[in-house]
C-alpha positions in Angstrom: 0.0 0.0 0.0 0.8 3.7 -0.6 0.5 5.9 2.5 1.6 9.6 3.3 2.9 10.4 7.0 3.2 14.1 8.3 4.9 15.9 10.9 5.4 19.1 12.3 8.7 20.3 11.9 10.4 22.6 13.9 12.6 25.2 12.4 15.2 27.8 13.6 14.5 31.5 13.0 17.2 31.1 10.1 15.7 28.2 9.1 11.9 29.7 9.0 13.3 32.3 7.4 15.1 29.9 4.5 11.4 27.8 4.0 9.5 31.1 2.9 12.2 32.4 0.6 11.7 28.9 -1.0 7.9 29.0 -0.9 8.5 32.8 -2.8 10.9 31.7 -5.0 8.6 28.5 -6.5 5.5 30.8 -6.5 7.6 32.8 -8.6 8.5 30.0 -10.8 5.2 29.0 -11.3 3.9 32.7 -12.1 6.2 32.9 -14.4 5.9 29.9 -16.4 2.4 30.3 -16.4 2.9 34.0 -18.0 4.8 32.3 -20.4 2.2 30.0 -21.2 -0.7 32.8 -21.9 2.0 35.1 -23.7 2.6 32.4 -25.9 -1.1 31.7 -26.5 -2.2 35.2 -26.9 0.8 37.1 -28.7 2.7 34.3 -30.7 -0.1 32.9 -32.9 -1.9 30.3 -30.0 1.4 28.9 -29.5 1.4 25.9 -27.1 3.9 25.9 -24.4 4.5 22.7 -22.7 5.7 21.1 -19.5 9.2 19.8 -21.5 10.2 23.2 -23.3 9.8 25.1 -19.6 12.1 22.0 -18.1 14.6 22.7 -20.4 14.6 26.4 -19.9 15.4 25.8 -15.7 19.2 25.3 -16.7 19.4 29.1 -17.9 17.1 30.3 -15.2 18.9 29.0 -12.0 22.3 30.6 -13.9 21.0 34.1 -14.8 19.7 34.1 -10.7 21.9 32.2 -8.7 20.7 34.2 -5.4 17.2 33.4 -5.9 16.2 30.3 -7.8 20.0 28.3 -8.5 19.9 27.8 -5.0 17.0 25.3 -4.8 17.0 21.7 -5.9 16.6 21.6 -9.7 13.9 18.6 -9.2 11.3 20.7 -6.6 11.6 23.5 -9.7 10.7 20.8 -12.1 7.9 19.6 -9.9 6.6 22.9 -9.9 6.6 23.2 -13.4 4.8 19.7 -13.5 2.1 21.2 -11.1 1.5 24.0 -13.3 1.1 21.5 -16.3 -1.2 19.2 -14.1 -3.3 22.4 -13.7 -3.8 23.0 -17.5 -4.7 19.4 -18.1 -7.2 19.5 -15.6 -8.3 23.1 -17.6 -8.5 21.2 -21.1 -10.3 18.1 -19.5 -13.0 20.2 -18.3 -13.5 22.4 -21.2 -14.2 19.5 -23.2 -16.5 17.7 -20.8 -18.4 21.2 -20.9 -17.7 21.8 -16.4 -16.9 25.7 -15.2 -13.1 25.3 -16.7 -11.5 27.4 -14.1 -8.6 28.9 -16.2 -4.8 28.7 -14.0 -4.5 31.8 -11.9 -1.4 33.7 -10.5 -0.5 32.7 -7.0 0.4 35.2 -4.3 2.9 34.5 -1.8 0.8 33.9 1.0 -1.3 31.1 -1.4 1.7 29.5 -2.4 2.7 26.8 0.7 3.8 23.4 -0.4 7.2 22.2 -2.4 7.3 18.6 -3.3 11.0 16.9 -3.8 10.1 14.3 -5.8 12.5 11.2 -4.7 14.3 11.1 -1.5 17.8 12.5 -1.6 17.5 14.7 -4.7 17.2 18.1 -2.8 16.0 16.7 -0.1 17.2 13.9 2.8 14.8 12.2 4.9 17.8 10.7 7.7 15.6 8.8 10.4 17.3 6.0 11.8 15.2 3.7 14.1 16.4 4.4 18.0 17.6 7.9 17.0 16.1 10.5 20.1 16.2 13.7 17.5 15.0 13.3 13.4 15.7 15.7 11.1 14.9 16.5 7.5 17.7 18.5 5.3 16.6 20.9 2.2 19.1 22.1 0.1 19.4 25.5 0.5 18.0 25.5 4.3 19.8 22.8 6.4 19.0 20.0 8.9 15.8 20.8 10.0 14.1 19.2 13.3 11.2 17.0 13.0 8.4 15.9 15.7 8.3 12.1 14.3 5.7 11.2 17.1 5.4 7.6 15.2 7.2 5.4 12.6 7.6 6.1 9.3 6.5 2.5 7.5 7.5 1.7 4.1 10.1 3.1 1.7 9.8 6.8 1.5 8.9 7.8 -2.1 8.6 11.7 -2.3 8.7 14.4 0.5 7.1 17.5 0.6 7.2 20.6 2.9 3.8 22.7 3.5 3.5 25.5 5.4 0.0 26.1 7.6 -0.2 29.5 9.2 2.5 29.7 11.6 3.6 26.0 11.1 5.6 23.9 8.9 5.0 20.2 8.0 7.3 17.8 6.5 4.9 15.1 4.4 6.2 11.5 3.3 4.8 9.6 0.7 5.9 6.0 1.0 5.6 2.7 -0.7 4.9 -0.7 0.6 3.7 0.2 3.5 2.3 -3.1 4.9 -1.1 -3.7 6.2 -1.8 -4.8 10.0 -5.0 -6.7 9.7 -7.2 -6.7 12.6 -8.4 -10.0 14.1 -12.3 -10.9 12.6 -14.7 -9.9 15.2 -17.6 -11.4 13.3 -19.7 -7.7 13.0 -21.0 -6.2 10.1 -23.0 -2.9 9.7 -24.4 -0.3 8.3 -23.3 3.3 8.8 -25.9 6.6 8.6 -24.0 10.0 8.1 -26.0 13.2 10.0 -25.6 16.7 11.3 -27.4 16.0 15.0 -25.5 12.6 15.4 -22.2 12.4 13.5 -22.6 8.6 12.8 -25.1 6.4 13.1 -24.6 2.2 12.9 -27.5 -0.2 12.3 -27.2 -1.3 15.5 -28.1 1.5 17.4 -24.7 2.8 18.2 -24.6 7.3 18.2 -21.6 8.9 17.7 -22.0 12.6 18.8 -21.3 15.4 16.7 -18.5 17.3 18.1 -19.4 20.7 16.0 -15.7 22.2 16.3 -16.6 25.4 14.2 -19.7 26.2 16.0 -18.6 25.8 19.4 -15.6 28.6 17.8 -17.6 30.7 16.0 -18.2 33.5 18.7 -14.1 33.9 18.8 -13.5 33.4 14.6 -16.1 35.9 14.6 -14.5 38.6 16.6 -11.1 37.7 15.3 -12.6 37.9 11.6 -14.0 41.1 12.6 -10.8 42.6 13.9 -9.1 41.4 10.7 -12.2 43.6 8.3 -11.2 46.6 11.0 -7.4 46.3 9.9 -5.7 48.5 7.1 -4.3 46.3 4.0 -0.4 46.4 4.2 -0.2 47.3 8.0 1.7 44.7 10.8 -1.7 44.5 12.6 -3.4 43.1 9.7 -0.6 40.9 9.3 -0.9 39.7 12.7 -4.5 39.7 13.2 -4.5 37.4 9.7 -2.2 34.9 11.7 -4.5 34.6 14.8 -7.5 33.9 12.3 -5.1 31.1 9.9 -4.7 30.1 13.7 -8.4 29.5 14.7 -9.0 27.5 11.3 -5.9 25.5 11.7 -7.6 24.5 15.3 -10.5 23.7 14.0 -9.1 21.6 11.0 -6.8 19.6 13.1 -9.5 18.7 15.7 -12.0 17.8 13.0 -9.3 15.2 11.4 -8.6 14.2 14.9 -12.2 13.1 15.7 -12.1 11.3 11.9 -9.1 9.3 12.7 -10.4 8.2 16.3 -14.0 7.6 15.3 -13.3 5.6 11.7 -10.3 3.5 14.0 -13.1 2.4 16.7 -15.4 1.8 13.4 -13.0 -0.9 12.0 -12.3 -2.2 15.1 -15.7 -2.8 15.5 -17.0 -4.1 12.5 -15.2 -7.1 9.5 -17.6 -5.3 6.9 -18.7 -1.6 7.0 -21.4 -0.4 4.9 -21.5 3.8 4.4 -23.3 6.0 1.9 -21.5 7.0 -1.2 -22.1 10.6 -0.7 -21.8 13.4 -3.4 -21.0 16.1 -0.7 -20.1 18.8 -3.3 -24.0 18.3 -4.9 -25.3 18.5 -1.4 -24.2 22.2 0.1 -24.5 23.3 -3.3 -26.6 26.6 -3.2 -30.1 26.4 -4.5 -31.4 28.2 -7.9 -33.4 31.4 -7.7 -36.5 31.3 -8.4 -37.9 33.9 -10.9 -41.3 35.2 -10.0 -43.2 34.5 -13.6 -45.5 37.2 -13.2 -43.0 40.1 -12.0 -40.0 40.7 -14.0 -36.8 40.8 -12.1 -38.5 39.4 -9.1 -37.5 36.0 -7.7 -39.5 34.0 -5.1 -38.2 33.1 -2.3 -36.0 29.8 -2.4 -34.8 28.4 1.2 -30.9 30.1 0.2 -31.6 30.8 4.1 -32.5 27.3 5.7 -30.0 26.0 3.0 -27.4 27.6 3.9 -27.7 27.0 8.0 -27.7 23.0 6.8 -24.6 23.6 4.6 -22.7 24.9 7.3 -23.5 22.3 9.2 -22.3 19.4 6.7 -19.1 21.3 6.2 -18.6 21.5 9.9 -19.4 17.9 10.2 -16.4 16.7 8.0 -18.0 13.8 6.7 -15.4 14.1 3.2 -12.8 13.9 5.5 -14.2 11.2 7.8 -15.0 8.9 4.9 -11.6 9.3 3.3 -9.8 8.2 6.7 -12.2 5.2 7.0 -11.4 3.7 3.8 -7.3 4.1 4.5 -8.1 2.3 7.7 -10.4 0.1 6.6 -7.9 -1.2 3.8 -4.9 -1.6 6.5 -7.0 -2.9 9.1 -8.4 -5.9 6.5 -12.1 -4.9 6.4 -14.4 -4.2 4.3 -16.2 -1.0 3.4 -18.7 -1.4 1.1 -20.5 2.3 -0.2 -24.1 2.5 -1.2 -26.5 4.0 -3.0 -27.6 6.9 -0.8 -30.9 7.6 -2.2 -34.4 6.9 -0.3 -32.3 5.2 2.4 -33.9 8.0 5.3 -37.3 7.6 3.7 -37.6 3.6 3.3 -39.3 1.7 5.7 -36.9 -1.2 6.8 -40.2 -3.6 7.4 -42.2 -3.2 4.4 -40.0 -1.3 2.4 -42.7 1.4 1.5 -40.8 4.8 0.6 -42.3 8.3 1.1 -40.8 11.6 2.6 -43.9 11.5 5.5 -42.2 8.6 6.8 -40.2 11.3 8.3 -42.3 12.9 11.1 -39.1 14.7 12.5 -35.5 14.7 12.8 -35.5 12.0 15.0 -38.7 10.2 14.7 -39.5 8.2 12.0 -43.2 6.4 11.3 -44.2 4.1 8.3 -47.6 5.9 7.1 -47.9 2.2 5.4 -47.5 0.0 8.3 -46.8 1.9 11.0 -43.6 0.7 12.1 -41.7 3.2 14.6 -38.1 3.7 14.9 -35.6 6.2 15.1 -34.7 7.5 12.1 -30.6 7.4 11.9 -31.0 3.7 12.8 -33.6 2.9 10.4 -30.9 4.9 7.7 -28.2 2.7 8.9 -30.2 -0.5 8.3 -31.7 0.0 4.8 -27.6 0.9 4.5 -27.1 -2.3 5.7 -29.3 -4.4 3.6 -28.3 -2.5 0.2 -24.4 -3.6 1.2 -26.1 -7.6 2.0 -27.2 -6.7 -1.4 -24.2 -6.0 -2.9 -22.4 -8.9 -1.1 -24.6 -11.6 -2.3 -24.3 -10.5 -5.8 -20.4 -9.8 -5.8 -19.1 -13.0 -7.8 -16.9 -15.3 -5.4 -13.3 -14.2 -4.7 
């Protein structure tokens, strides 16, 4: 298996200093390439400029600016480059399959934060030896830099990369065969509900609570976000003010992927085959249409943007992308099975006569068959029709 490990590193004030001159010089490297790329287009007949003619050009780049960009590792530069190609294939791909195409923008300094080294000891030197007390990571052009390895790397490492987020800096390892530690069979399967009141539902009846990080910080990224609106653009205040905010998000995304790597670990550990809704998360906060009022030009009727929105927040602050993601890494070292399922109808489908209509739901909570009026609650009954559309699958799945 492929797996990526990350951890916080901790630089010197030299050091610090050396990481965001590197993050500048890239972002520069990219901006400039992809000016190249829409002069080319625009002024020299539609000319095409591609990933192999900007390669070749990185040899009389680093020597006309040996200060700036001869001092990094020629391979990070030609990942760059390689990033900014990716970018424009993914800009072509969806111009042809007719999406928003989202043409390659400039990036600014502060939106520029990772570097990727792509092999281990080509610009970069990941030196960990098991029973060393200190780790460290070297850059060229930076130095031995410390590294919080708070568990072992497994695996051959691959490609490293260093991100910056807010005030911190990461040091990310991608590594190959990384073997899997199956989990003894416990002789469980289940179903799994996804929801906004309870973060995760099983068929058997099990609640997980929903932690809601960003509400419960929302009075103090308020007042911070307020404080930021207050500052003037350019000034040290703003600047710092702008950290403190990066800061409260950075909070609230690490406890969020916290919660998703404890919860989807006692989820495995519970369960040989897990059952969970293939969810289309970007289709579900998407904002709702307006509604033209057809007998009043320029008038729209109203549309729920309001309630919508309140329910969007909520999913987002929920996590369930990210939650659903860790489970099937886990799920795939631990040896079990996850099994996604066809979402639709499963919170309206009665589990004993199978009768499907949206009164089924009385409330959040509650739900009642207006067919046969079975009762239950109405995560669990989610989690079982979950359940019996995965005993579905299974049964029809040819034999391994």
């Amino acid at each position: 298996m492929r797996r990526s490990f990350k951890f916080l590193l901790r630089p010197t004030g030299k050091q610090a200093v050396a990481l965001r001159e590197m993050l500048a010089d890239h972002c520069s490297l990219y901006n400039g390439a992809l000016q190249e790329r829409r002069d080319a287009w625009r002024h020299v007949s539609k000319t095409t400029v591609r990933y192999g003619g900007q390669s070749a050009q990185l040899k009389d780049i680093r020597a006309f600016d040996p200060d700036q960009q001869g001092r990094w590792s020629f391979s990070s530069q030609q990942a760059t480059l390689r990033r900014l190609d990716r970018a424009f294939a993914a800009f072509f791909r969806r111009v042809k399959t007719g999406d928003k195409p989202g043409y390659p923008r400039f990036r600014g300094v502060s939106w520029f934060d990772t570097v990727e080294f792509p092999t281990d000891g080509d610009g970069c030197r990941w030196n960990s030896t098991p029973g060393d007390s200190v780790t460290r990571v070297r850059f060229q052009g930076v130095g031995h830099v410390r590294v919080h390895r708070h568990r072992p790397v497994l695996g051959t490492v691959k490609t490293i990369s260093v991100k910056r987020e807010g005030n911190r800096w990461y040091v990310i390892l991608s590594c190959a065969e990384v073997p899997a530690v199956p989990l003894p069979a416990v002789g469980q399967t289940a179903g799994i509900d996804m929801g906004v009141v309870h973060f995760l539902t099983a068929s058997d009846g099990t609640h997980v609570p929903n932690p809601r990080y960003e509400r419960a910080a929302a009075a103090g990224l308020a007042d911070a976000q307020q404080a930021l609106s207050r500052c003037r653009r350019g000034s040290n205040r703003r600047r710092k003010v702008r950290g403190k905010v990066a800061a409260l998000h950075g909070r609230i995304r690490r406890q969020r992927l916290d919660h998703a790597h404890k919860t989807a670990l006692a989820v495995v550990r519970a369960y040989d085959v897990i059952a969970c809704e293939d969810l289309r998360i970007a289709n579900m906060v998407r904002a709702p249409k307006p509604k033209p009022d057809p007998e009043q030009s320029g008038v729209f009727l109203p549309n729920g943007a309001a309630a919508k929105a309140g329910l969007n927040r909520s999913i987002h602050d929920a996590g369930w992308g990210v939650f659903l993601g860790v489970l099937a890494d886990k799920a795939e070292s631990a040896g079990r099975r996850l099994i996604p399922v066809d979402p639709r109808d499963t919170s309206r489908t009665c589990t004993r006569c199978g009768h499907v209509c949206g009164d089924n739901r009385v409330t959040q909570a509650e739900f009642v068959c207006v067919a046969c009026g079975h009762t239950a609650n109405a995560d669990v009954n989610a989690a079982l029709n979950i359940a019996h559309r995965a005993g579905l699958v299974l049964r029809e799945a040819p034999a391994a």
